[in-house]
C-alpha positions as CSV (number, residue, x, y, z in Angstrom):
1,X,5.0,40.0,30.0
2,X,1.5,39.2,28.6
3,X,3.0,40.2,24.8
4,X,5.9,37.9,25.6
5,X,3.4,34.9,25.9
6,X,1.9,35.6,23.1
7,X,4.6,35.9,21.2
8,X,6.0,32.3,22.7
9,X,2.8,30.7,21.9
10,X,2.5,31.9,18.0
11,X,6.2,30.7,17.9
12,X,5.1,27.9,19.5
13,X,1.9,26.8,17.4
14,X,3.8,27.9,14.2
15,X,6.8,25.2,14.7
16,X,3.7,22.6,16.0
17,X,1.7,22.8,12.5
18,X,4.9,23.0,10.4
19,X,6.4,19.4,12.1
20,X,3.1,17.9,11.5
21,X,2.5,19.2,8.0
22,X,5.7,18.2,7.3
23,X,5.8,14.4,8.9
24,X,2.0,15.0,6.9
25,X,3.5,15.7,3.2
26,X,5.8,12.4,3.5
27,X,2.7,10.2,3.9
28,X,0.5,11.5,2.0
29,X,4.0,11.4,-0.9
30,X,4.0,7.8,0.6
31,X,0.9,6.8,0.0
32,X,0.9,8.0,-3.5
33,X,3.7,5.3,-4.0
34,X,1.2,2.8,-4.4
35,X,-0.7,2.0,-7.9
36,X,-3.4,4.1,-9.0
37,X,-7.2,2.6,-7.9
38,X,-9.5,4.4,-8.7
39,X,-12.5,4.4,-6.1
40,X,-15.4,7.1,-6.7
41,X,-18.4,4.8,-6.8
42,X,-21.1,4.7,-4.7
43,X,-20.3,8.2,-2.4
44,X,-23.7,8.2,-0.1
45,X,-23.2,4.8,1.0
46,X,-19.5,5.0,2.0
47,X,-20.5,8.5,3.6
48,X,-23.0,6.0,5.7
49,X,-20.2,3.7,6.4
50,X,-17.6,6.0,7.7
51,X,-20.4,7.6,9.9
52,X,-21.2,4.4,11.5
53,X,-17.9,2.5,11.5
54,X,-14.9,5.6,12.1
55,X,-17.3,8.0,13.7
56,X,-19.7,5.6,15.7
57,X,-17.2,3.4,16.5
58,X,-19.7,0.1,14.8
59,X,-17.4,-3.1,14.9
60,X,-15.7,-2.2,18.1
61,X,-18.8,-2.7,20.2
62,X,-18.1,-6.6,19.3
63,X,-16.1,-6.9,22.9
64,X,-18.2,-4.9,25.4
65,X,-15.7,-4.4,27.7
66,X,-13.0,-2.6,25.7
67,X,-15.6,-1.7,23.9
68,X,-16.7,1.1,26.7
69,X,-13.1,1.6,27.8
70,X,-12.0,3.2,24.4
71,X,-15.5,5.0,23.4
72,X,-14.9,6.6,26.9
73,X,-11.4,7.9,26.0
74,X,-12.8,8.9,22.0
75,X,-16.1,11.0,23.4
76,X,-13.2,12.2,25.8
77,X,-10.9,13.0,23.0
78,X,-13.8,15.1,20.9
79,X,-15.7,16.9,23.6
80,X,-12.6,18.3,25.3
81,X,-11.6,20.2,21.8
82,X,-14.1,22.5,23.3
83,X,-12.1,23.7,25.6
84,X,-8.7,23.6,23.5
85,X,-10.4,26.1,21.1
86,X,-11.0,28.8,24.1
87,X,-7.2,27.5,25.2
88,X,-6.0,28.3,21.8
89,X,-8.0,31.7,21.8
90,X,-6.7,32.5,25.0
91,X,-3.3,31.8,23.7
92,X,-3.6,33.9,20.9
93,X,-5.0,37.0,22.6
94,X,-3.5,36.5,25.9
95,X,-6.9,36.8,27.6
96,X,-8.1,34.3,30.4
97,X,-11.4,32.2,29.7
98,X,-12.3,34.4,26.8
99,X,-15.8,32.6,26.7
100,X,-16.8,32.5,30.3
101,X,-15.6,36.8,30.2
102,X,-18.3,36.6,27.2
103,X,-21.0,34.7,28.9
104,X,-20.5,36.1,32.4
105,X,-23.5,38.0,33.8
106,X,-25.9,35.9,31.9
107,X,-27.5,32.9,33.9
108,X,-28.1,31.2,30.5
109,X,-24.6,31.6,29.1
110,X,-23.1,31.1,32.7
111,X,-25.1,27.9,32.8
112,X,-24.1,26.9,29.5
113,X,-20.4,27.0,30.1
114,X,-20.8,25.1,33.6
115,X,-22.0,22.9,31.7
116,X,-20.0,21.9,28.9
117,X,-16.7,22.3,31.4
118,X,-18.5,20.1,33.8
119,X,-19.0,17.2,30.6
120,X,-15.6,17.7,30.2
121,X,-14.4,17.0,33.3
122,X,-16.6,13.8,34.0
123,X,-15.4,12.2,30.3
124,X,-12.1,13.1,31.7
125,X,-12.6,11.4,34.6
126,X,-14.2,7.9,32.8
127,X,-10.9,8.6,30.1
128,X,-8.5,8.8,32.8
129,X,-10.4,5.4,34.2
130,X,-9.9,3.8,30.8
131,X,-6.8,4.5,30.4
132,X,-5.7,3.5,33.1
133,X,-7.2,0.0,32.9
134,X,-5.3,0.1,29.3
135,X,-2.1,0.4,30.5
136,X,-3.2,-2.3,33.3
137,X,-4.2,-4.8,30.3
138,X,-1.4,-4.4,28.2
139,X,1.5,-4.2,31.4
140,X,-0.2,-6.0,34.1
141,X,-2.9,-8.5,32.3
142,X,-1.0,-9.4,29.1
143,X,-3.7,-9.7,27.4
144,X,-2.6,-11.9,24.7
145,X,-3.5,-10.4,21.5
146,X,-1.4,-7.2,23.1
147,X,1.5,-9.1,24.4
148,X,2.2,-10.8,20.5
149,X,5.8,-11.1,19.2
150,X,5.1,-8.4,16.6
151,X,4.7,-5.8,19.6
152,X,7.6,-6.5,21.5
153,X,10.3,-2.8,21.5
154,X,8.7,0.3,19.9
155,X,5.3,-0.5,19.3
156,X,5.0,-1.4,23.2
157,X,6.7,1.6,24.3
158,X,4.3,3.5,21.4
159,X,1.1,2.3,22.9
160,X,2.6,3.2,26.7
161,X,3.9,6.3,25.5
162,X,0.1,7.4,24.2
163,X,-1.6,6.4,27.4
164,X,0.7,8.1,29.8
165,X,0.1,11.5,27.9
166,X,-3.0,11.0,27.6
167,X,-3.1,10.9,32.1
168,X,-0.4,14.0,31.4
169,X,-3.3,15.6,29.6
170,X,-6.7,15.2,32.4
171,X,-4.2,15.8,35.1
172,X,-3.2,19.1,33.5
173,X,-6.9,20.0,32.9
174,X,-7.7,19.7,36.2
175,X,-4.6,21.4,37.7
176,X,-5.7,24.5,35.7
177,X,-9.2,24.1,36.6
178,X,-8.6,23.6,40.3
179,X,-6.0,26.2,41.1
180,X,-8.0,28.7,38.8
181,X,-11.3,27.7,40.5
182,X,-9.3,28.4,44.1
183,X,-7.8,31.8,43.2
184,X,-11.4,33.0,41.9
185,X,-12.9,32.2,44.9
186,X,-9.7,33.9,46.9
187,X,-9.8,37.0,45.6
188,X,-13.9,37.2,44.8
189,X,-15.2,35.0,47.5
190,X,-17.4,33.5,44.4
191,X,-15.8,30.8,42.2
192,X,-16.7,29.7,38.7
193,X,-18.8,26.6,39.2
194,X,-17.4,23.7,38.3
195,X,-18.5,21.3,40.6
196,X,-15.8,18.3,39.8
197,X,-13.0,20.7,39.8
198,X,-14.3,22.8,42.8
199,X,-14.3,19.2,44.9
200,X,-10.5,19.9,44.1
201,X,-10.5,23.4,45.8
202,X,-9.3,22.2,49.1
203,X,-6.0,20.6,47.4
204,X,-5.1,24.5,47.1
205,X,-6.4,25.5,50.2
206,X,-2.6,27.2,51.4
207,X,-2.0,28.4,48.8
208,X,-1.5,32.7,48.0
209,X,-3.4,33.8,44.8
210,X,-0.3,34.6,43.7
211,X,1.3,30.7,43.7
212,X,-2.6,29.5,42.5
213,X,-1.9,31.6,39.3
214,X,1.6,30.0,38.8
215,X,-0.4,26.6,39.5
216,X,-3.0,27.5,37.0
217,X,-0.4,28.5,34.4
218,X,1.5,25.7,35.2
219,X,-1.9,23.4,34.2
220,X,-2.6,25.7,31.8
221,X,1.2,25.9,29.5
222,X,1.5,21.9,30.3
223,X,-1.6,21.1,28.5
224,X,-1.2,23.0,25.6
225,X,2.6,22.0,25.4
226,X,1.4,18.4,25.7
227,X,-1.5,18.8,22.8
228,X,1.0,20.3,20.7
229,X,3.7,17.7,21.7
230,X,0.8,14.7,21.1
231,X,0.0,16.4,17.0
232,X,3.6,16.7,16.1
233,X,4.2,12.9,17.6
234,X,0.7,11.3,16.1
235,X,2.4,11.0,12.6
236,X,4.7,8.8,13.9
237,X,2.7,6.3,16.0
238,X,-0.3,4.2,15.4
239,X,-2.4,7.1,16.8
240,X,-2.0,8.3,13.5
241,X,-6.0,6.0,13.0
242,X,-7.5,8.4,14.9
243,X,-6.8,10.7,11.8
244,X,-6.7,8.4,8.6
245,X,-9.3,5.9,9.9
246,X,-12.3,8.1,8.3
247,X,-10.9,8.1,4.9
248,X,-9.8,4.4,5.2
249,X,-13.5,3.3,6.2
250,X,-14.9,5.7,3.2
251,X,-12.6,4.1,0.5
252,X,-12.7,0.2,1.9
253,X,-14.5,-2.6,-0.4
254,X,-18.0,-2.2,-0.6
255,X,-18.5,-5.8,-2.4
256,X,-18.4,-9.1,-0.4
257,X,-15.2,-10.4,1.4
258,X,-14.9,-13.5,-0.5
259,X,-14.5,-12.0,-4.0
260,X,-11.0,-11.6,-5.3
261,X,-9.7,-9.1,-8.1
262,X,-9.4,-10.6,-10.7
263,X,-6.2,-9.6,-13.0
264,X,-7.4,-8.0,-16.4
265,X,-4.6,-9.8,-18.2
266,X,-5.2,-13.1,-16.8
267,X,-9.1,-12.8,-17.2
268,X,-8.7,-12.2,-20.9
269,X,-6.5,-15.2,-21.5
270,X,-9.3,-17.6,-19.7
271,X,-11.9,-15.5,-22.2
272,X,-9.9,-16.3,-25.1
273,X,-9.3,-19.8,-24.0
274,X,-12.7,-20.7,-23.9
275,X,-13.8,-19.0,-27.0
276,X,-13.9,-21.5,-29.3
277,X,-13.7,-19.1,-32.4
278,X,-11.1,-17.0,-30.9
279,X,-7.7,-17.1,-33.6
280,X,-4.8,-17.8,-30.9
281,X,-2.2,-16.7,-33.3
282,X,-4.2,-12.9,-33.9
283,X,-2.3,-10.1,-33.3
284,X,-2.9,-8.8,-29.3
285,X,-5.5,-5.9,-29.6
286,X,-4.0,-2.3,-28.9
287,X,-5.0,-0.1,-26.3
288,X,-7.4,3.4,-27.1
289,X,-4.2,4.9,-27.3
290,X,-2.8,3.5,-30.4
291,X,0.2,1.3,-28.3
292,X,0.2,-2.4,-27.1
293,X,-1.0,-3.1,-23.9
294,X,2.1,-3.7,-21.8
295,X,1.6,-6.6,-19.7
296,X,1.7,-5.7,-15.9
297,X,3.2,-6.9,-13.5
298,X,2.0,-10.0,-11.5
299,X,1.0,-9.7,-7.9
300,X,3.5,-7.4,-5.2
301,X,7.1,-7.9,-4.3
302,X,7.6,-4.2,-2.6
303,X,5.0,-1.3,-1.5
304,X,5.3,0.1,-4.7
305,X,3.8,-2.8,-6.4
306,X,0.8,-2.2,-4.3
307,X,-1.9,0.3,-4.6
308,X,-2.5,3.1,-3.1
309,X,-5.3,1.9,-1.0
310,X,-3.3,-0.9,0.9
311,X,-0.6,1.7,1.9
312,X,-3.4,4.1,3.4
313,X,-4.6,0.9,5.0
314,X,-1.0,0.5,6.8
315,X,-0.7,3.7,8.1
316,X,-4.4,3.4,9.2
317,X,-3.5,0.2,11.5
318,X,-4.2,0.9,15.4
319,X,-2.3,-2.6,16.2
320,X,-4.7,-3.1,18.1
321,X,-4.3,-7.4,17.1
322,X,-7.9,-7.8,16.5
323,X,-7.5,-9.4,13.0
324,X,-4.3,-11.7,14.4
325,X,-6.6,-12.7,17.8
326,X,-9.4,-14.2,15.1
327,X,-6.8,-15.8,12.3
328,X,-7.4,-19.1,12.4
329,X,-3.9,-19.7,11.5
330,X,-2.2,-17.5,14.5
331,X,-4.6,-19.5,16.9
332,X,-2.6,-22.7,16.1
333,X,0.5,-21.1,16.3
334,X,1.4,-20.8,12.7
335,X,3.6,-17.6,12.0
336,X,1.2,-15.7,10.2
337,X,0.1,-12.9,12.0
338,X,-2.5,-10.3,9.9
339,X,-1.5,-7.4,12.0
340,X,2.5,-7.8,11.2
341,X,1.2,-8.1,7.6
342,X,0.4,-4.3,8.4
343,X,2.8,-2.8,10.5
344,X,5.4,-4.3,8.0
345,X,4.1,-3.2,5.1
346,X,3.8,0.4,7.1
347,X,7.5,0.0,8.1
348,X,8.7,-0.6,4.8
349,X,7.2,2.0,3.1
350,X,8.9,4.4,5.4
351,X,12.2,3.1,4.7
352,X,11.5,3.0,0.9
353,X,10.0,6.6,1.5
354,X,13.1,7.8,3.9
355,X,15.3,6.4,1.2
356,X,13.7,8.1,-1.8
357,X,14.2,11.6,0.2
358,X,17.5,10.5,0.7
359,X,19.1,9.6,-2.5
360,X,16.2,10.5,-4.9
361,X,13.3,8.7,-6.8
362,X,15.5,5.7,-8.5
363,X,16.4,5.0,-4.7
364,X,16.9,0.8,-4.3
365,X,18.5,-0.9,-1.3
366,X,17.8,-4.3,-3.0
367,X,15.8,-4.7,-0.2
368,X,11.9,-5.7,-0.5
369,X,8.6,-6.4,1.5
370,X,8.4,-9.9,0.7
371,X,11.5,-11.5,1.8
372,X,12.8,-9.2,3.7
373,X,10.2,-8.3,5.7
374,X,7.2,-10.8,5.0
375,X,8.1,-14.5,4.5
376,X,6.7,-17.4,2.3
377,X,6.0,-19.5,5.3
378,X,3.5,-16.4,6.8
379,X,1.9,-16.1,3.5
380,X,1.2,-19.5,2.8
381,X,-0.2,-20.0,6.5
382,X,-3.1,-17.9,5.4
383,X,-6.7,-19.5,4.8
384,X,-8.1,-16.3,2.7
385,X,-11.3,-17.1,5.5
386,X,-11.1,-12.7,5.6
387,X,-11.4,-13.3,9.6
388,X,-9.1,-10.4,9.7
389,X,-11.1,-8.3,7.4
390,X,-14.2,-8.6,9.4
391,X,-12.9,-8.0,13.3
392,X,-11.0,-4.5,11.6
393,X,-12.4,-1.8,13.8
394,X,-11.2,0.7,10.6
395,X,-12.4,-1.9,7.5
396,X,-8.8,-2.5,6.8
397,X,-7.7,-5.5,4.5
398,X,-4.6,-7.7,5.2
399,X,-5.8,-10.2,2.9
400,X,-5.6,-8.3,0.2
401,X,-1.7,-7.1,0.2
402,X,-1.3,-11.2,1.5
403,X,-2.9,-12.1,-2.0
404,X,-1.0,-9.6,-4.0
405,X,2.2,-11.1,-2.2
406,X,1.1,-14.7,-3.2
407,X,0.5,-14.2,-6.6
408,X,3.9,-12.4,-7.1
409,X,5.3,-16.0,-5.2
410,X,3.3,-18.0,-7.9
411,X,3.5,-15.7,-10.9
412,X,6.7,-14.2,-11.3
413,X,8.7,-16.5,-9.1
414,X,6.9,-20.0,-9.5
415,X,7.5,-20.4,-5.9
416,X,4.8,-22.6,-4.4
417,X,4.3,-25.8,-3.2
418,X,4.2,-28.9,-5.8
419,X,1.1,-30.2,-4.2
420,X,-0.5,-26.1,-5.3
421,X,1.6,-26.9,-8.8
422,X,-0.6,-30.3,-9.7
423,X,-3.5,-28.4,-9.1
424,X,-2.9,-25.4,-10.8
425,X,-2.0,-27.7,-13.9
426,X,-5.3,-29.6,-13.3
427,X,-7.1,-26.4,-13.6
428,X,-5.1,-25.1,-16.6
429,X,-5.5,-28.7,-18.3
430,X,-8.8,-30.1,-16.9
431,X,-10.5,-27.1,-15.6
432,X,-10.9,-28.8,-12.6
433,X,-8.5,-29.1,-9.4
434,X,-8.9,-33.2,-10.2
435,X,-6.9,-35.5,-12.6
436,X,-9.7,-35.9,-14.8
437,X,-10.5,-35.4,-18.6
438,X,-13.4,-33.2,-18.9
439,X,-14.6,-35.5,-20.8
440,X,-14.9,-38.1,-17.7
441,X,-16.3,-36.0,-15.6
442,X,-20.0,-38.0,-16.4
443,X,-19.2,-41.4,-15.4
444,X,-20.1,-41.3,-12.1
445,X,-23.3,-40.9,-13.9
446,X,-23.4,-43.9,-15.8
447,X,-21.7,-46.1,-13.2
448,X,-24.6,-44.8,-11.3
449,X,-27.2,-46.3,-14.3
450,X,-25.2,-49.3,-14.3
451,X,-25.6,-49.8,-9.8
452,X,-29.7,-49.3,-10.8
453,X,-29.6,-51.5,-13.6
């Protein structure tokens, strides 16, 4: 029977990793849709920033609150792994509690384990707090920024879905903890310890030894099942930050929020503009290579058009509406909403990623993100104030795939408004937003004289 188990659980684990690696592969083929960028400056300081930001959880201590609620569930999330490595052990060998057998005799090592079970078992306790007053704030409170039009069907059900495994999870913990505490002390007279899961002991107090072990087992199979269950579902939900969020953090913009990329092509047309010994009939200069620099593309119509940076920032997004709660333009109920720019962008790249497994690499539905998915009106609501960027509890960037989107409106489709079109010819005529010859910008000056005189 015990070599049966073992044999279930391999099977088991095996079919676990090979789902996940497999969901895994696609994104990671996904994300290397995108442009190249390359990003390999300054390593210590975005070690620093991942440390603080996706490890120490920095910019969600802005809302105390929540704040506490969700660092209770993460410390939670990372302490228990302690005991899913001696579940996993047990698993593999078929042993029960392979460290306490290790440790048992030794005050110290007794002590030790009490110890880190009895952590355990108070952070599930605040996590299973948490979460319920999570599921109370998003079902019961509305909470607005939770309650937004862009979270109505899955990504409701996705975010419920989460926090009822994760009360699946604690309640399995303690069932095995409990019932295994109970049958020690039946068949010993001594139990193991725990003192939160021993204040459970007279829940089993009926109970034969032999139905405490099938209770134990039953805590025990149910919580691995559900850990397995909650790796192989992760890559499809917005859970999937608690993974990608580190190297989101380590690869964001390190320079300030209010500077823009500037396109090569673009920049070196302005240069030659103002030079005023530049030829403007000379022959464009080649690349290293030998060949004529092909003009790229202006700006992003579909995920592919982007880089590879904003596609790991939409699968990084934890919906969680901070960015569309501060956008000035949501608050006065314009459509643009930072987080749909996200989860759009994410579900698009799936389809275009689906459909490239599907039918191979020249896959096209004639389909694309802007249009079909993001509009002009949402794009044109934005005030580039990087309000979004700055409330990201994972330093991602909406503004930036919003500005790639509006310069592929402006560039390649001259789609903007004719009030944008006078001043982009002011600029390109006057270099100035203003109907005024450069040579009249002065005479404020001199009217000013005049006034004195």
């Amino acid at each position: 029977m015990e070599l049966v188990q073992i044999i279930v659980f391999i099977l088991v684990f095996a079919l676990t990793l090979f789902l996940f690696f497999k969901e895994a592969k696609f994104i990671y083929r996904n994300i290397k849709l995108g442009r190249p960028k390359q990003i390999d400056d300054n390593k210590s300081e975005r070690f620093k920033r991942m440390l603080l930001i996706a490890f120490g959880q920095k910019k969600m201590f802005k809302n105390l609150i929540p704040a506490f609620l969700h660092l209770a569930i993460y410390v939670a999330f990372l302490i228990t792994q302690i005991e899913l490595i001696e579940i996993l052990i047990d698993g593999f060998t078929g042993k029960h509690r392979l460290f306490f057998n290790l440790v048992e005799g030794s005050a110290i090592g007794e002590g030790i384990y009490i110890g880190i079970i009895t952590t355990i078992e108070a952070l599930s306790i605040l996590a299973f707090i948490a979460t319920i007053a999570f599921l109370a704030r998003r079902n019961l409170l509305k909470v607005p920024r939770l309650t937004m039009s862009e979270m109505n069907g899955w990504p409701k059900l996705d975010a419920n879905i989460i926090l009822f495994v994760e009360l699946y999870l604690i309640i399995c913990i303690f069932l095995m903890n409990g019932a295994d505490m109970a049958r020690e002390k039946a068949l010993t007279g001594e139990d193991y310890g725990f003192p939160i899961s021993g204040a459970l002991m007279p829940l089993f107090a009926n109970f034969s030894p032999d139905t405490l072990k099938i209770l134990e087992r039953i805590g025990w199979w149910g919580h691995i099942l559900g850990v397995f269950a909650f790796l192989v579902y992760i890559p499809h939900s917005k859970h999937l930050h608690i993974m990608l969020a580190f190297p989101n953090v380590y690869f964001s913009r390190l320079f300030e929020k209010g500077r823009l990329n500037n396109m090569e092509a673009v920049t070196n047309e302005v240069k030659l503009m103002m030079d005023p010994n530049a030829d403007p009939y000379a022959e464009p200069e080649a690349s290293e290579g030998g060949e004529e620099e092909v003009p790229e593309k202006f700006g992003a119509k579909d995920v592919q058009d982007l880089n590879w940076k904003h596609l790991l920032d939409a699968y990084s997004c934890t919906e969680c509406g901070r960015c569309s709660a501060a956008c000035p333009a949501s608050q006065t109920g314009k459509k643009l909403s930072p987080r749909k720019i996200m989860m759009d962008t994410r579900d698009r790249l799936e389809e275009v990623g689906k459909g490239i497994d599907e039918h191979g690499p020249d896959f096209t539905d004639n389909k694309s993100l802007l249009g079909d998915y993001i509009t002009t009106e949402e794009l044109r609501a934005c005030t580039t104030c990087n309000a979004c960027v700055e409330e990201c509890p994972v330093s991602i960037n909406p503004l930036d795939i919003i500005f790639e989107l509006r310069r592929h409106l402006i560039m390649e489709d001259s789609n903007s408004p004719e009030e944008w079109n006078l001043m982009f010819n002011n600029i390109e005529n006057n270099g100035a937003p203003w109907q005024f010859s450069p040579t009249d910008r002065l005479k404020w000056a001199d009217e000013l004289e005049k006034g004195k005189a």
